[in-house]
C-alpha positions as CSV (number, residue, x, y, z in Angstrom):
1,X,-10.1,-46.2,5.3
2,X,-8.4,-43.8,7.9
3,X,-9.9,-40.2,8.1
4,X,-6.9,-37.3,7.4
5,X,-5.6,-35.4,10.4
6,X,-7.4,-32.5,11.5
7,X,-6.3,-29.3,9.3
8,X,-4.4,-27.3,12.0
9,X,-4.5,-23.7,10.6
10,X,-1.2,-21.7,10.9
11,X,-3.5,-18.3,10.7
12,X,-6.5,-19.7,12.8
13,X,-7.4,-15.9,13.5
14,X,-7.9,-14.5,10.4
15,X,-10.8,-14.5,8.1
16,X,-11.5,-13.0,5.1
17,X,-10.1,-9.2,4.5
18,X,-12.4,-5.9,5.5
19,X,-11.9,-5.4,1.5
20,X,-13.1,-8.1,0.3
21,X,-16.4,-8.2,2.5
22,X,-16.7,-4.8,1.7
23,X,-16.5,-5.2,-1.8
24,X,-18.9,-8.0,-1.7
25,X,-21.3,-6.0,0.3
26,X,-21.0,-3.3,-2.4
27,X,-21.8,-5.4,-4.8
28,X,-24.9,-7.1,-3.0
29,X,-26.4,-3.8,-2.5
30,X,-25.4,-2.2,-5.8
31,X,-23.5,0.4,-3.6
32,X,-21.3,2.8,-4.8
33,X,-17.6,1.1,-4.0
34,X,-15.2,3.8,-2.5
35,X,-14.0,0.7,-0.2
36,X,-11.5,-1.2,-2.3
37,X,-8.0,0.3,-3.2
38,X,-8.5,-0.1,-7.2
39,X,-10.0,2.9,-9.7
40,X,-12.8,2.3,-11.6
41,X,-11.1,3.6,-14.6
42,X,-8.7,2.1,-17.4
43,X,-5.0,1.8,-17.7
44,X,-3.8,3.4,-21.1
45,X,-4.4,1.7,-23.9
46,X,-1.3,2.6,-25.4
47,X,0.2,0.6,-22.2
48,X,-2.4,-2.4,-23.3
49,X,-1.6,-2.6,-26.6
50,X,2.4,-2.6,-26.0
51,X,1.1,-5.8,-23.7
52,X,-0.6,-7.2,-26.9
53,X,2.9,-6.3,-29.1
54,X,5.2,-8.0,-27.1
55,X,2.7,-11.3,-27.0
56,X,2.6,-11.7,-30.6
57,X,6.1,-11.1,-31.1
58,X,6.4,-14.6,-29.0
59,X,7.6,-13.4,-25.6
60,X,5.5,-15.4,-24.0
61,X,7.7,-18.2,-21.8
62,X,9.5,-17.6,-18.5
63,X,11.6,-13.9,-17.8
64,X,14.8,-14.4,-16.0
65,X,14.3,-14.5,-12.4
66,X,15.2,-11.1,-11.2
67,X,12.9,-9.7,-14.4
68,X,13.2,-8.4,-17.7
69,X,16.8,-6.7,-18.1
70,X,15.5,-4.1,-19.7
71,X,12.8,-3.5,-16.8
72,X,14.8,-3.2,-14.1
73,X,17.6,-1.1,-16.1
74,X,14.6,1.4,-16.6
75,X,13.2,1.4,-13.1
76,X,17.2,2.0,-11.8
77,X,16.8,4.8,-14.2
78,X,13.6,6.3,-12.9
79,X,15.1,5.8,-9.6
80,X,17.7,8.1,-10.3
81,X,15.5,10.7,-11.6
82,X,13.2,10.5,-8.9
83,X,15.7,10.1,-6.0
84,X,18.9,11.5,-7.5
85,X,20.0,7.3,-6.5
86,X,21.9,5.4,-8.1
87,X,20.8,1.7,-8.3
88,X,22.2,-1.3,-9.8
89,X,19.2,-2.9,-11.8
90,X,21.0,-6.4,-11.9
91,X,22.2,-6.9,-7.8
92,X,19.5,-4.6,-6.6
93,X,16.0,-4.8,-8.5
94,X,13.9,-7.8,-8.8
95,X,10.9,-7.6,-10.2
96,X,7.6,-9.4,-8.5
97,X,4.3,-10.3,-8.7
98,X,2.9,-7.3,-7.4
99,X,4.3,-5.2,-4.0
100,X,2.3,-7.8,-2.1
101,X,4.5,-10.5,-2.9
102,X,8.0,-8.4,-2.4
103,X,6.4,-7.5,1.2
104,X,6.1,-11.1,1.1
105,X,9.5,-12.0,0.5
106,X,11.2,-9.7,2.2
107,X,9.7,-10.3,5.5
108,X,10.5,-14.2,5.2
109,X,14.5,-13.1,4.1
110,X,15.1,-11.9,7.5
111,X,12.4,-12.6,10.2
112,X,13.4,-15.7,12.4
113,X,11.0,-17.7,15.1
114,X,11.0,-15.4,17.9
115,X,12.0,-12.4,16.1
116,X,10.2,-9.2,17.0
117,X,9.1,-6.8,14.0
118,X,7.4,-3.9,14.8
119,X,4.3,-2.4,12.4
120,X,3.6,1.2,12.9
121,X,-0.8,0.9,12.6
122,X,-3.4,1.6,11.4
123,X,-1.6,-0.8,9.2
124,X,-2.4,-2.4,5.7
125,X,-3.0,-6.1,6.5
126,X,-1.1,-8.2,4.9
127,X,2.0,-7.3,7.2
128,X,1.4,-9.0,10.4
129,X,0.2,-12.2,9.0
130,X,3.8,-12.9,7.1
131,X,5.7,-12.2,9.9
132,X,3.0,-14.8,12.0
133,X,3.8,-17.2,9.6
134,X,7.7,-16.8,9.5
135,X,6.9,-17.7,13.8
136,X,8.0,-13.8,14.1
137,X,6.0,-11.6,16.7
138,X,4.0,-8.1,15.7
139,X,5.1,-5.4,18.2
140,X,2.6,-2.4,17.2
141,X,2.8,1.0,18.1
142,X,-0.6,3.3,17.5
143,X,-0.4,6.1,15.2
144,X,-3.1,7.9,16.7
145,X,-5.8,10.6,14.2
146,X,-5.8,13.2,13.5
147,X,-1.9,13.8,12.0
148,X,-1.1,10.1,12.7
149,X,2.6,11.2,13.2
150,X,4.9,9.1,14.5
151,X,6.3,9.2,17.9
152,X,10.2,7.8,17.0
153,X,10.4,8.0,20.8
154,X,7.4,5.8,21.6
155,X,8.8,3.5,18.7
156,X,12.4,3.3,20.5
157,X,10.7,2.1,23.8
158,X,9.4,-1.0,22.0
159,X,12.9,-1.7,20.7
160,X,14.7,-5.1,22.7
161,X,17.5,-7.2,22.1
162,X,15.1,-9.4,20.2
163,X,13.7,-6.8,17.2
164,X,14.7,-7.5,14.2
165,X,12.7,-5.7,11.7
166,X,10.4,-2.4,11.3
167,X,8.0,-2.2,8.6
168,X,7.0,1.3,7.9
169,X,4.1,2.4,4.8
170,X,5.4,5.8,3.1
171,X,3.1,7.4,1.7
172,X,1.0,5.6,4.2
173,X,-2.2,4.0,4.1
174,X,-4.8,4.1,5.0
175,X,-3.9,7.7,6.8
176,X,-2.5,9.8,3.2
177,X,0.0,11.0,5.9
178,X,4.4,11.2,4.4
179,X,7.1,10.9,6.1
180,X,9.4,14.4,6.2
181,X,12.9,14.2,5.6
182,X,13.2,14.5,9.3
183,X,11.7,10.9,10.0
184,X,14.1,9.2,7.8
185,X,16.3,10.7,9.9
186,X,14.9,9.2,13.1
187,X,14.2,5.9,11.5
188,X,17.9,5.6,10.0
189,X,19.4,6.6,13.9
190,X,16.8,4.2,15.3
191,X,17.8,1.5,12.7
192,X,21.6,2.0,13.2
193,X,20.9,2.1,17.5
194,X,19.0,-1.1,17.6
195,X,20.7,-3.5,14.4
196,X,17.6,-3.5,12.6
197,X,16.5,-4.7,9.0
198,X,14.0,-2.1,7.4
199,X,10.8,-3.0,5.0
200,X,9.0,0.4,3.6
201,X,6.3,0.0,2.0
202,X,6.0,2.7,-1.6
203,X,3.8,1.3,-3.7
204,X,2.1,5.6,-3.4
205,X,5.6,6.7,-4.2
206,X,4.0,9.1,-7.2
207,X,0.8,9.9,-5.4
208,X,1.9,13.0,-2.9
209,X,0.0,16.1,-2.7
210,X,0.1,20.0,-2.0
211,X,4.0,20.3,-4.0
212,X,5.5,18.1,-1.7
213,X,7.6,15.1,-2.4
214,X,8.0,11.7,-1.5
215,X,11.2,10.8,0.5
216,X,12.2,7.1,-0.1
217,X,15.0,4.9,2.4
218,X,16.7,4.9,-0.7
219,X,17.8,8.8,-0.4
220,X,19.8,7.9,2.6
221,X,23.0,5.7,2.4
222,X,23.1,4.3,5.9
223,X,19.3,3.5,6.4
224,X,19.3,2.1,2.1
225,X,22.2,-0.7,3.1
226,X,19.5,-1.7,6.0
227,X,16.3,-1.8,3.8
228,X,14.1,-3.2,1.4
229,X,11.9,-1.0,-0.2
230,X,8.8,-2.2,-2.2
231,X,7.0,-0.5,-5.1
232,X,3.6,-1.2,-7.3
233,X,3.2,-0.6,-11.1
234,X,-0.2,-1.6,-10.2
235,X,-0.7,2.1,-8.1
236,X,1.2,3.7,-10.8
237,X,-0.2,3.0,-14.2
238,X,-3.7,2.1,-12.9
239,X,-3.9,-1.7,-13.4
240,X,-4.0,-3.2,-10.1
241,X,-4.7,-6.3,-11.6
242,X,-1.7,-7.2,-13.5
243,X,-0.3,-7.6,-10.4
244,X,3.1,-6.3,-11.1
245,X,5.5,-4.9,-8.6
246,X,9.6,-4.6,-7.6
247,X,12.1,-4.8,-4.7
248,X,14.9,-2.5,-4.5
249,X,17.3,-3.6,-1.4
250,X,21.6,-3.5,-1.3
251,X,23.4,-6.5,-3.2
252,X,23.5,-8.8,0.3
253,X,20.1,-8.2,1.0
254,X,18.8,-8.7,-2.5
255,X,20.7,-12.1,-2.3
256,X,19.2,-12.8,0.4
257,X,15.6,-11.9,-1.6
258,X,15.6,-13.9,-4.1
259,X,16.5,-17.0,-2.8
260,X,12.8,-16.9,-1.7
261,X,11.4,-15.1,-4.9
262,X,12.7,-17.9,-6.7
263,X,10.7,-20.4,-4.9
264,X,7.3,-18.6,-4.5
265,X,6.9,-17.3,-8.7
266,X,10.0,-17.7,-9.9
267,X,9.5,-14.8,-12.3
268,X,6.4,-12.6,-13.6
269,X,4.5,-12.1,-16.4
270,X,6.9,-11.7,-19.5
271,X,4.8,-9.3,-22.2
272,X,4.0,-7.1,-19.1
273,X,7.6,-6.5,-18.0
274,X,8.3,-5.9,-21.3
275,X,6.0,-3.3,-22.1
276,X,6.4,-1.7,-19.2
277,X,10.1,-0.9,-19.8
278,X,8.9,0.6,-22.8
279,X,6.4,2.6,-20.9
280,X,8.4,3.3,-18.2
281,X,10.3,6.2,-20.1
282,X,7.5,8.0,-20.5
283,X,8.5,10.1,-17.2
284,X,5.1,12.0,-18.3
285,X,2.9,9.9,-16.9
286,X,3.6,9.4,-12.7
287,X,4.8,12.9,-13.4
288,X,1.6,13.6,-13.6
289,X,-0.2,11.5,-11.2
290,X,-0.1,13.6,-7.9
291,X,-2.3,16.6,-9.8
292,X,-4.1,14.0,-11.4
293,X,-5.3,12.4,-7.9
294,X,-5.4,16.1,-6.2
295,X,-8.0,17.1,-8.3
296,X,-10.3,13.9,-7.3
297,X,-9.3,14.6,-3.1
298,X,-10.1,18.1,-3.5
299,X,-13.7,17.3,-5.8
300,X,-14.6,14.8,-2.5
301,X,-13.4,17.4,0.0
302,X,-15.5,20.4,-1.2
303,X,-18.6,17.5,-2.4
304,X,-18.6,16.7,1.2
305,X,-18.0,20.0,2.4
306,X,-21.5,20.6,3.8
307,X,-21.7,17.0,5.8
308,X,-20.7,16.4,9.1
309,X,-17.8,13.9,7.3
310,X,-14.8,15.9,9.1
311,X,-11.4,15.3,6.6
312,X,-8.5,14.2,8.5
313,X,-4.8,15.3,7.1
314,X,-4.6,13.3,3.7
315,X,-1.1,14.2,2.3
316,X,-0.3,11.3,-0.3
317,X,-1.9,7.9,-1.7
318,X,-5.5,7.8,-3.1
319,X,-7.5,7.8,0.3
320,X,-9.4,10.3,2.2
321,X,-9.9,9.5,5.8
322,X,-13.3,11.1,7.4
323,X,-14.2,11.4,11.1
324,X,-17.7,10.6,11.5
325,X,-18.5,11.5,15.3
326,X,-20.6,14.2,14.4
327,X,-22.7,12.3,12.6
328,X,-23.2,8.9,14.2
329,X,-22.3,7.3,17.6
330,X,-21.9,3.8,15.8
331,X,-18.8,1.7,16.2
332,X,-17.1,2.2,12.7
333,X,-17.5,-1.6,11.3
334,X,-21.2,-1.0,12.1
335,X,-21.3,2.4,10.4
336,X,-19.7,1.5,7.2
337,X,-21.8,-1.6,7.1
338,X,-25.2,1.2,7.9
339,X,-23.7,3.5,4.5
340,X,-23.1,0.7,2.0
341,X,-26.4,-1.5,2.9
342,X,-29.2,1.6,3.6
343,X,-27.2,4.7,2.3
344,X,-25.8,3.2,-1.1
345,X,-22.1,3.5,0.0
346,X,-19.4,1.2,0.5
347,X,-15.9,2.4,2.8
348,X,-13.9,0.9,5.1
349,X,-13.6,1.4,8.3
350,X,-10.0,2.2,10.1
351,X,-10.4,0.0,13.3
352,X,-9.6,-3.2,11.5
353,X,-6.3,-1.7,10.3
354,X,-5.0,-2.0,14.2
355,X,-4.1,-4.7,16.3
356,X,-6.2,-3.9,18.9
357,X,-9.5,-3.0,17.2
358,X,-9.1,0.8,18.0
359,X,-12.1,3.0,16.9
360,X,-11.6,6.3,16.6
361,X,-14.9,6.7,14.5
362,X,-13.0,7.2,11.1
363,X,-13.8,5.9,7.9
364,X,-11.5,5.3,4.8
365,X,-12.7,6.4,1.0
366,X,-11.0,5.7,-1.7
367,X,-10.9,8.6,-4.3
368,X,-9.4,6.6,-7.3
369,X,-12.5,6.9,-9.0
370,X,-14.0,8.9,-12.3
371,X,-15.3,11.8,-11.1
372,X,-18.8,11.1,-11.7
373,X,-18.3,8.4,-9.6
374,X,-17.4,10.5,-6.6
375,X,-20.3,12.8,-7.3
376,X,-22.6,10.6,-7.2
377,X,-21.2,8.8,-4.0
378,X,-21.0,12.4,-2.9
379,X,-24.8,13.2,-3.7
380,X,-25.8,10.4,-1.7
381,X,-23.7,10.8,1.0
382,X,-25.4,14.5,1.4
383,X,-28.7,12.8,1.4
384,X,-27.8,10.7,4.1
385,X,-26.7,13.0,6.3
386,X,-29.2,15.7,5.3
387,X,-31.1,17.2,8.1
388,X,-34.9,16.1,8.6
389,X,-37.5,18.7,7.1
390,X,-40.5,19.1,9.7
């Protein structure tokens, strides 16, 4: 009998995620886990039980394609009360499993073999790898700690007759830094200059601190024609796992969209969108959610206070980054691996967020937690860096 062709990978560099190891190495050493993006807490039962309503009132075979009417006419709505944009929930919404599969989707709609797309990193991982597989190349330019800003001039110079897309993260992990209304400005001149297709990551959209406020592409005509943006219900109401996300882009590009969406899920879970338009009105909760998370930044911040963890800028999203140097010379995948196995701490470091593996000796926590939680993270991050009596 003949033996199968060898297996040749189309990602033969990438292994498992920094997350997941982390998480697994949390849970080895019964570690606290501020590593992984998710809280430890539950989504509203109210929220649960509208899940359980719609089930037994039979909705239970496939949504249309684009999702639940109903759905996307609510999230044009909260659009327009977030954004003062109006959006057109049946040629401009679809609905997906999660953000990670609109990022997904929207990077295959445009990106050709040979097409250059440039990632603005640290960046979250699942970026580069699409646009790999899609035979694009990553062009990244370092945003560089401690205010991570973005140099639009050093993001220009990459720019060739070849770049097709730019994939930016606003609110922007892992760094908590937001874009001001004054780099949508520069990314909408860049994008105009150079003829390029836009992907911004949102899925933090709610999660912005210190009274400031989250500027989408979709509050600027010219750049919203040249974008896709992606957003998480997952980040919002707390249930990461449902796995339930949406991608608002311009009629063509939307088109364009779901000619892949169709292929890779078809359409999502059918009580969830459901019950989620319901939920959706009450403007209440992701009112709510930057105090909510504020409080939690501000109990690690002043926890930690007496450590030499140093807090970097965090402006948005649900993660604090911390500079280590004063407290350890190790590389950062060594240090994190050092808290979560002998301290009782899991993070993640920042160096596998970047192309090229630059440490800066910065550390990722997530604050998404109870608050107990974070104390006692907290209490034994003290103890670790306690100084030694005698």
């Amino acid at each position: 009998m003949s033996q199968p062709n060898t297996l040749r990978s189309r990602l033969p560099d990438v292994g498992t995620s920094i997350f997941t190891v982390m998480s697994a190495m949390a849970r080895a050493h019964g570690a606290v886990n501020l590593a992984q993006g998710f809280p430890d807490f539950d989504c509203d039962e109210g929220l649960q039980d509208l899940v359980h309503h719609y089930m037994r009132k039979g909705y239970n075979q496939y949504a249309p394609m684009a999702g639940v009417p109903a759905l996307r006419e609510a999230i044009a709505r909260k659009i327009e009360a977030t954004q003062g944009v109006a959006v057109d929930p049946d040629a401009e919404i679809t609905v997906t499993a999660g953000a990670t599969e609109a990022l997904f989707v929207a990077i295959s709609a445009v990106v050709h073999p040979g097409d250059e797309v440039i990632i603005l990193e640290p960046a979250y991982d699942s970026y580069a790898p699409v646009v790999r597989l899609n035979g694009g190349r990553v062009v990244p330019v370092g945003l560089r700690p401690p205010a991570y800003r973005v140099d639009w001039g050093e993001v220009a110079a990459v720019c060739t007759p070849r770049t097709r897309l730019i994939i930016v993260n606003n609110p922007h992990n892992p760094t908590g830094q937001i874009f001001a209304e004054a780099d949508l400005m520069a990314l909408e001149e860049l994008a105009e200059r150079h003829d390029l297709w836009v992907l911004s990551d949102e899925v933090y959209e709610h999660i912005v601190f210190d009274g400031q406020r989250h500027h989408s592409v979709l509050s600027r005509p010219r750049l919203r024609q040249r974008s896709f943006a992606a957003f998480s219900f997952g980040k919002t109401y707390h249930n990461t796992g449902w796995k339930m996300g949406y991608c608002v882009a311009s009629p063509s590009l939307t088109e364009e969209f779901r000619k892949i969406h169709q292929f890779v899920v078809f359409s999502v879970h059918t009580p969830v969108q459901h019950a989620l338009a319901t939920w959706l009105e009450k403007a209440e909760h992701w009112e709510s959610l930057a105090p909510f998370f504020q409080k939690k930044r501000d109990l690690l911040q002043q926890a930690l206070a007496d450590t030499p963890l140093r807090p970097l800028p965090c402006a948005g999203t649900y993660f604090q980054l911390y500079d280590y140097s004063a407290a350890s010379d190790l590389p950062d995948v060594e240090f994190v691996r050092w808290l979560a196995t002998e301290k009782g701490v899991a993070t993640i470091p920042v160096s596998p967020f970047y192309s090229d593996g630059y440490d800066a000796r910065v550390v990722r926590i997530c604050f998404a937690k109870k608050e107990d939680t974070l104390r006692e993270a907290a209490a034994l991050l003290r103890r670790a860096f306690a100084p030694e009596k005698g």
